[in-house]
C-alpha positions in Angstrom: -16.2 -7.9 12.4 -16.1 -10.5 10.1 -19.3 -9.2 7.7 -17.2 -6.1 7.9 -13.8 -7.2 6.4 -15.8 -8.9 3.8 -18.1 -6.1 2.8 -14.7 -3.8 2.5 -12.8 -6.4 0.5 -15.3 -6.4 -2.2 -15.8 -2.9 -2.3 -12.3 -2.4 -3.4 -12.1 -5.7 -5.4 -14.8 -3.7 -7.7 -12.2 -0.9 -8.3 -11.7 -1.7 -12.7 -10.4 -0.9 -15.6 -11.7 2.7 -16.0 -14.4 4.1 -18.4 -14.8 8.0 -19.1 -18.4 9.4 -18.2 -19.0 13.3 -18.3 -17.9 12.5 -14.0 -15.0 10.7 -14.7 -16.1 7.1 -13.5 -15.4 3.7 -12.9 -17.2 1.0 -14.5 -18.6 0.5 -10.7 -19.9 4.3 -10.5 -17.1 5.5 -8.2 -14.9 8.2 -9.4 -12.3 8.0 -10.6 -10.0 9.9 -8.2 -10.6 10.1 -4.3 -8.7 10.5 -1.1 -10.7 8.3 0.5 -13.6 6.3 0.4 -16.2 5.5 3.5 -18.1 2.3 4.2 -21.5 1.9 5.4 -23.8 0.0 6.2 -27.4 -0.2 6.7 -28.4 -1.8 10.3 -32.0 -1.4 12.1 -32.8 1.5 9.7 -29.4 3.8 9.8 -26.5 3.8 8.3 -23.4 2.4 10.3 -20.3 3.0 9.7 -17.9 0.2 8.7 -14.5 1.6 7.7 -12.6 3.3 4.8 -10.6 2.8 1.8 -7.7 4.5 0.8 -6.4 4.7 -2.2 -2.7 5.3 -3.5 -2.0 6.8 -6.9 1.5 6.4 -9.3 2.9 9.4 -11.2 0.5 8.4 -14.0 -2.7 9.0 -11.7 -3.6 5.5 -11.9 -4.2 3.5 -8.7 -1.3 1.7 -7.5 -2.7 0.2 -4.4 -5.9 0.4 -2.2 -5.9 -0.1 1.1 -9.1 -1.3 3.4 -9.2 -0.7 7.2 -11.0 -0.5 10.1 -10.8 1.5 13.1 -8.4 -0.3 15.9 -8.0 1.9 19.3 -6.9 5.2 18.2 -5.6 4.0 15.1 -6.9 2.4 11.5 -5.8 -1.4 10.5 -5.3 -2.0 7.0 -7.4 -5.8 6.7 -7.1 -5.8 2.7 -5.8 -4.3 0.1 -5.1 -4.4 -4.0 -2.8 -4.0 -5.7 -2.7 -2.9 -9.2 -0.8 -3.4 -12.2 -1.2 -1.8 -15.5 0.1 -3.2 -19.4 2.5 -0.7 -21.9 -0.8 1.0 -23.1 -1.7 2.5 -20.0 -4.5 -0.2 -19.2 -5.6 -1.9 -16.5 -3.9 -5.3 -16.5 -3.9 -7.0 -12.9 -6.0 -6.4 -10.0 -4.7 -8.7 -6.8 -6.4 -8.8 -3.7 -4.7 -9.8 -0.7 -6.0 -10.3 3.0 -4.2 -9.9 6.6 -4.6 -12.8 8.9 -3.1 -11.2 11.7 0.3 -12.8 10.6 1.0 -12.4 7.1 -0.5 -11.4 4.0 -2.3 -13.7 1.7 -3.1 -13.5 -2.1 -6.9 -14.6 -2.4 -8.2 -13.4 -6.1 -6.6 -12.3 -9.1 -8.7 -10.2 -11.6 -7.3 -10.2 -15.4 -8.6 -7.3 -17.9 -8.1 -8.2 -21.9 -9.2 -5.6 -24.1 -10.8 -4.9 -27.5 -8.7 -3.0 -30.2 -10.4 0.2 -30.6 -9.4 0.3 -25.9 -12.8 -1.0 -24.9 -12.8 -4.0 -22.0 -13.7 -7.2 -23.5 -13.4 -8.9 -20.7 -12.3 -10.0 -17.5 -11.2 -13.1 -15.7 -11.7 -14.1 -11.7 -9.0 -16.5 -10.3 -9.4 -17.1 -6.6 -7.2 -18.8 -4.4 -9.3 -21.9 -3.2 -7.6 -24.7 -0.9 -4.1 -24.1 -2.1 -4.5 -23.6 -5.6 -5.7 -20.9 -7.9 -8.9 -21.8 -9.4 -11.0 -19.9 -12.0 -13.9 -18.9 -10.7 -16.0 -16.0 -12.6 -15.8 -14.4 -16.5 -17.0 -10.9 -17.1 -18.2 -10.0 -20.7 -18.7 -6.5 -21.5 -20.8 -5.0 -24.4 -20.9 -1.3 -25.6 -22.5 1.1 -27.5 -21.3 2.5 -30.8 -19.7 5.5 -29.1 -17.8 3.1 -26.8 -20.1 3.8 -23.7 -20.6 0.8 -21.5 -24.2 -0.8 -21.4 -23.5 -4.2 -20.0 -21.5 -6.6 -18.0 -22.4 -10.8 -18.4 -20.9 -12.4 -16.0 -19.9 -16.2 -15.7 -19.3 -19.0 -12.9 -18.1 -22.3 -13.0 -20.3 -24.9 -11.9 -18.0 -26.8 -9.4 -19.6 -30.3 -10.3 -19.6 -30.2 -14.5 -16.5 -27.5 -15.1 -18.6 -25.7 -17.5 -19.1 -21.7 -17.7 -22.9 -20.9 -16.6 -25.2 -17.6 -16.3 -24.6 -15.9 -13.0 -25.1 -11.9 -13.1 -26.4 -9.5 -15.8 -25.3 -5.8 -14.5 -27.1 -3.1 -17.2 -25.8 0.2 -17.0 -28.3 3.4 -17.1 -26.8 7.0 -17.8 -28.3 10.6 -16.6 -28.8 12.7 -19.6 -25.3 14.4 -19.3 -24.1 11.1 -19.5 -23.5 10.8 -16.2 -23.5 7.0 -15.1 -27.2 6.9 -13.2 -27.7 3.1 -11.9 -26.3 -0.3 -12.3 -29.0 -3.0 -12.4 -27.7 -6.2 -11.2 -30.2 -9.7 -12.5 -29.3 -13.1 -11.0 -29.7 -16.5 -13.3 -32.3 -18.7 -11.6 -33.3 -20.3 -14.3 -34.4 -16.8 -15.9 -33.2 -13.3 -15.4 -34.3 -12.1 -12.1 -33.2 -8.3 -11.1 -32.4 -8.6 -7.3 -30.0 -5.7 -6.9 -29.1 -2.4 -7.5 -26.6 0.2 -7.4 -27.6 4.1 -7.6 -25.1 6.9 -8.3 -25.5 10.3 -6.6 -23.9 13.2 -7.5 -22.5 16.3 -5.8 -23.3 19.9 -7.3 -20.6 20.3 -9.1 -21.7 16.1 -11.0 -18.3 14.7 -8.7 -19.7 11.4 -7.4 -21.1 12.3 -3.5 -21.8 8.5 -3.1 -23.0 4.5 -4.4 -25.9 3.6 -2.6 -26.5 -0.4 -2.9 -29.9 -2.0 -2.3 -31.6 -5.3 -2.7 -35.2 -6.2 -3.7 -37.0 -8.7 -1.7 -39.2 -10.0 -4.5 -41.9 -8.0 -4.1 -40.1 -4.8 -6.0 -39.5 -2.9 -2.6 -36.1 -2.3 -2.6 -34.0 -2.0 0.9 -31.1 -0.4 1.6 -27.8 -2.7 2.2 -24.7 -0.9 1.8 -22.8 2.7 0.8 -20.1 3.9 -0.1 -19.5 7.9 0.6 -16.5 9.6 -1.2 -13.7 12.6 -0.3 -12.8 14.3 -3.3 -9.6 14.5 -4.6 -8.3 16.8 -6.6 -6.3 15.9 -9.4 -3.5 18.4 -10.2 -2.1 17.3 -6.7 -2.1 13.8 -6.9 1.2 13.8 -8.4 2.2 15.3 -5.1 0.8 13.2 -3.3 1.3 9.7 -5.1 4.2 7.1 -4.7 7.1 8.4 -5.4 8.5 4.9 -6.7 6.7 3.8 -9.8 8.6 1.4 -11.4 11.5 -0.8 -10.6 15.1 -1.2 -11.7 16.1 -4.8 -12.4 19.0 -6.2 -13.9 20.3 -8.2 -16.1 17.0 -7.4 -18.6 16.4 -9.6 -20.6 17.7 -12.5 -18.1 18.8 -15.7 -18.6 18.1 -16.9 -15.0 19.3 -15.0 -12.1 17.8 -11.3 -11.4 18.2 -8.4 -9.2 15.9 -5.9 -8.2 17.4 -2.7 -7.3 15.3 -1.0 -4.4 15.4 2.9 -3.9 16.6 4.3 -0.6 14.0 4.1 2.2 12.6 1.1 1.4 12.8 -1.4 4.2 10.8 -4.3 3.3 9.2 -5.3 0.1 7.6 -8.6 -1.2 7.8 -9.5 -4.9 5.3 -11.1 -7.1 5.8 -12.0 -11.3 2.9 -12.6 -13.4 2.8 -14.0 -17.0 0.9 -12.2 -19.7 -2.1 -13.7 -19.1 -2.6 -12.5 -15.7 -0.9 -15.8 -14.0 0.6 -15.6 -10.5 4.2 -17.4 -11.6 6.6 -16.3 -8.4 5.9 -15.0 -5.0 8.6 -13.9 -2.7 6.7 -12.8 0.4 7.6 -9.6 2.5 10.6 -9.4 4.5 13.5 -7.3 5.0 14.8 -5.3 1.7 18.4 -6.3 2.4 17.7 -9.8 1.3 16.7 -8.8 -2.4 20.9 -7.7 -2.6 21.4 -10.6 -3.7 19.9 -11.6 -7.2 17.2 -14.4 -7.2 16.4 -17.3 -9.3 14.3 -17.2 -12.2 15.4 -20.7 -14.0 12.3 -22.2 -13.4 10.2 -19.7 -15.7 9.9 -20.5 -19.0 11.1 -18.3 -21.7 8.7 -15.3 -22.3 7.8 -11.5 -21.1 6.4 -11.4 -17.6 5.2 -8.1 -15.2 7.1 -7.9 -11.9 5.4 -6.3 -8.8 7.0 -5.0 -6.3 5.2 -4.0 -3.3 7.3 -2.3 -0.5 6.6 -0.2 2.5 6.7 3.1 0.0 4.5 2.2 -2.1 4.4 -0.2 -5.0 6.9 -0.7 -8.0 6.5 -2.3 -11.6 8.7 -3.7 -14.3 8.3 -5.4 -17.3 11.0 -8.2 -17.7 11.9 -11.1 -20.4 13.4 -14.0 -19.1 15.5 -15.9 -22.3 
């Protein structure tokens, strides 16, 4: 079980900032709009299956929240989930991954996007929650083409005894002559560049994504299947229909000088509240519990003056806000 909830929690901490291909991809291959996603993988030569992801979209068809469960009885138990949180342009700003201990929910990584003029990614920062504290962890670099098509990803980690930034992962991006993306070539830093993994793209009829098949190579170039990830379609006129119907929240007074008050729509029972500075720092949590606490207003003295993103993750579905505490 445990492999499991790992596997799933990194297949939807890989959902990014998007990038356009003739299939309308992410920058991991998966498409960019699904109902639901299903887990594999591969165990004394089959395919197993491991559980889904589902995903929930705001009026602006961009993920709100993804959801990863397993099956439980009868029934499917959300384990993990993201949550998403984009800037005033429309981008990709937070991604932060949380985990279910049985108990309560737990905030364990926090992925940052910062982004080039012309819209491209320049990059993006890992902050994981490690013994109590959130520690940087990994840097992604990303390069492009002239025509502002992704070719690679260089990514970082922190050597835990000097501090310093080292190699880690060079992920090279290959494209089918529609411009479809094709494969992701993953090389590992030991002491040169070593391809050990891949990631191939396969497409249904009509070029949707059908699925992202992950293998590893052994070090002999034979290559072995490890994992999968099978998608539903979903189509896109009706995921206004079918997305949250609570996309952003109403708080008060805005700009504030220290006390605020978030104003929850009808039907929302419980909610949990997190603020982030603009650089992608957690700087509040309120965990979940009953929505007639937030009535009264809460205290924001401690923040220092600036604009900050407020989250607000409730039983219907998630709810942002930009705020400016004076």
């Amino acid at each position: 079980m445990k492999n499991k909830i790992i596997l799933l929690g990194i297949a939807i901490a890989l959902l990014g900032a998007n990038f356009k291909t003739s299939a309308q991809q992410m920058e991991n291959g998966w498409p960019e709009y699904f109902s639901t996603a299903w887990a594999y993988h591969w165990v004394s030569g089959a395919w197993a299956a491991e559980g889904r992801i589902r995903p929930q979209y705001d009026a602006n068809k961009h993920f709100a929240e993804a959801d990863a469960q397993i099956p439980s009885g009868s029934n499917w138990k959300v384990i993990k989930k993201n949550v998403f949180t984009y800037n005033s342009n429309g981008e990709m700003w937070v991604n932060l991954a949380e985990s279910f201990d049985g108990t309560k929910w737990n905030q364990d990584q926090v992925d940052s996007y910062y982004y080039n003029s012309n819209g491209t990614t320049n990059y993006r920062s890992v902050t994981e929650m490690i013994s109590g504290s959130w520690t940087p962890t990994h840097l992604h670099h990303y390069h492009y083409d002239a025509n502002k098509v992704l070719q690679s990803d260089y990514e970082q980690d922190v050597n835990s005894s000097t501090g310093k930034w080292e190699n880690d992962d060079y992920y090279y991006y290959y494209y089918n002559s529609n411009g479809s993306l094709d494969r992701i070539n993953d090389s590992n830093w030991v002491g040169n560049w070593s391809m050990w993994r891949r990631d191939t793209v396969n497409y249904n009829a009509d070029n949707s994504v059908k699925e992202v098949v992950s293998q590893e190579c052994d070090g002999t170039k034979t290559w072995s299947n490890i994992s999968k990830i099978v998608f539903d379609s979903a189509v896109v006129s009706g995921i206004e229909e079918n997305s949250l119907s609570i996309a952003s929240a109403h708080v008060y007074p805005n700009p504030s000088t220290g006390m605020l008050q978030v104003e929850l729509p009808v039907g929302v029972s419980a909610a949990e509240i997190s603020i982030y500075d603009l650089s992608g720092r957690l700087v509040m949590h309120l965990p979940m519990q009953a929505a007639a606490i937030y009535s009264a207003p809460f205290n924001l003295s401690n923040l220092p003056s600036g604009n900050y993103f407020l989250v607000c993750n409730t039983n219907k579905g998630v709810l942002q806000s930009q705020l400016v505490k004076q």
